[in-house]
C-alpha positions as CSV (number, residue, x, y, z in Angstrom):
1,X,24.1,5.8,2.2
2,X,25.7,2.2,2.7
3,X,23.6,-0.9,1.1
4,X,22.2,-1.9,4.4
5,X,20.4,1.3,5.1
6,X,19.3,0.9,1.7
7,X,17.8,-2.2,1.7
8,X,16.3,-1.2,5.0
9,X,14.6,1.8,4.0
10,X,12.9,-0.5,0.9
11,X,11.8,-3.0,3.4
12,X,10.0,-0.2,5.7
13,X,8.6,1.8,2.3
14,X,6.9,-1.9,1.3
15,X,5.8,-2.2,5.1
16,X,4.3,1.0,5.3
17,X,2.4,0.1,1.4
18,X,1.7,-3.7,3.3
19,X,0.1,-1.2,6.3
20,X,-1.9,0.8,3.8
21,X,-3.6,-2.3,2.5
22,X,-4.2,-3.8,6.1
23,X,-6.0,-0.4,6.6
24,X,-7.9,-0.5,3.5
25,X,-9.3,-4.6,4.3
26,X,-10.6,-2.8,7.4
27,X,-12.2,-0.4,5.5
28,X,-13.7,-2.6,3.0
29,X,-15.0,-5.1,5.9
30,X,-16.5,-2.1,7.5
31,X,-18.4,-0.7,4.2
32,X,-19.5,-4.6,4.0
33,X,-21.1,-4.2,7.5
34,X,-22.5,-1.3,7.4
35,X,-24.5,-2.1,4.2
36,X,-25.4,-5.3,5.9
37,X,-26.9,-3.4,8.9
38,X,-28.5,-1.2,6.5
39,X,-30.1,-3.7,4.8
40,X,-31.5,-5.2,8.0
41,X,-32.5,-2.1,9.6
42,X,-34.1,-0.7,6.4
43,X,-36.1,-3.8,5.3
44,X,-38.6,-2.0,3.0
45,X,-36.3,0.2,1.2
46,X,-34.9,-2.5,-1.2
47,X,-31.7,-0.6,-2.1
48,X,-30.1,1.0,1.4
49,X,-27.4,-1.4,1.0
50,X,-26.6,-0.1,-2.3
51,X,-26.3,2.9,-1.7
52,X,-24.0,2.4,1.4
53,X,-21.7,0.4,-1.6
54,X,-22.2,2.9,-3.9
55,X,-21.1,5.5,-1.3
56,X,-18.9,3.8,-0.1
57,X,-16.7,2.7,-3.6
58,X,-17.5,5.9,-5.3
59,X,-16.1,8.0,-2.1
60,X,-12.8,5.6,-1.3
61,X,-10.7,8.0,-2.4
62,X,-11.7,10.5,0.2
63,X,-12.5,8.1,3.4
64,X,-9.2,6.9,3.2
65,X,-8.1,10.1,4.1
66,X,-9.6,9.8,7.5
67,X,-7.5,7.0,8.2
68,X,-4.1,7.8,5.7
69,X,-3.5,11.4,7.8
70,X,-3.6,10.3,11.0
71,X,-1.5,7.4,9.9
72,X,0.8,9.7,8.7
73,X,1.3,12.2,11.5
74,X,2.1,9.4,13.8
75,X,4.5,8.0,11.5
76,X,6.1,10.7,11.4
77,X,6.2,11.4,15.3
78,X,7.7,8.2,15.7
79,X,10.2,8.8,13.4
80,X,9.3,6.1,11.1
81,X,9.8,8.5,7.5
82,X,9.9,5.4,5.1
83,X,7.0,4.0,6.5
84,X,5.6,7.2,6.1
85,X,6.6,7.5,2.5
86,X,5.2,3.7,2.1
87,X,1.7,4.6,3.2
88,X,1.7,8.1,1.1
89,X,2.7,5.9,-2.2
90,X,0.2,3.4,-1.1
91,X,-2.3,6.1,-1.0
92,X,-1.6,8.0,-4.2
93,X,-1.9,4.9,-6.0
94,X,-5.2,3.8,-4.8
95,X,-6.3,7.7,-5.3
96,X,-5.5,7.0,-8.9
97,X,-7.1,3.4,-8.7
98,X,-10.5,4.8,-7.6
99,X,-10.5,8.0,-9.6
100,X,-9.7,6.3,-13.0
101,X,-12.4,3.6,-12.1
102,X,-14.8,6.0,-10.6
103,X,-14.0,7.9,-14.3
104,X,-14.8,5.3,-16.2
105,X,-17.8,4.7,-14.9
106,X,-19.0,7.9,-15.3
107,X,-18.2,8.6,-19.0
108,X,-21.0,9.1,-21.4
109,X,-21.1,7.7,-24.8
C-alpha cells in the first residue's frame, strides 16, 4: 500500500468516526424533544420527561444500533469499507462510553 492510499484510508476511517458523532447529535436532539413533548403532553405526571432521559441515556448503547447497522450495510454497498470501519470504531467506543458510565451508576456500596 503506497502512502497516499494510506493517508486516504485514515482520512475516510476519521470521516466515517466524524459521521458517527453527526448521527449521535441527532440522536441526542431527538431524546431532548421527545422528553420535551413528554413533558407537555403529560402535565400532571411530574417526571415523564425523566424517564424519557433516563431511557433514553441508560439505553444509548442499544438505540444506536438502529441507526449504526443500517449505516453500515450502506457503507458497505457503496464500497466505502474505511468509512465503514470509522463508524464501527466510533460505535465500539461509545458502547464502552455508555456501558462503563451506565456501570458506574449502578454499583452499590
Amino acid at each position: 500500500m503506497t502512502q497516499r492510499n494510506n493517508r486516504n484510508e485514515i482520512l475516510q476511517t476519521f470521516l466515517g468516526i466524524l459521521l458517527l458523532l453527526g448521527c449521535h447529535a441527532i440522536a441526542i436532539i431527538l431524546i431532548f424533544v421527545l422528553a420535551y413533548v413528554a413533558d407537555v403532553y403529560f402535565r400532571n405526571i411530574s417526571y415523564a420527561s425523566l424517564y424519557v432521559f433516563m431511557i433514553g441515556g441508560f439505553g444509548f448503547l442499544f438505540w444506536q444500533l438502529f441507526y449504526v447497522i443500517p449505516l453500515c450495510i450502506f457503507l458497505q454497498r457503496r464500497q466505502r469499507i474505511a468509512m465503514r470501519n470509522g463508524v464501527i470504531i466510533g460505535a465500539v467506543i461509545t458502547a464502552l462510553l455508555s456501558g462503563g458510565c451506565f456501570l458506574l451508576l449502578n454499583i452499590r456500596f
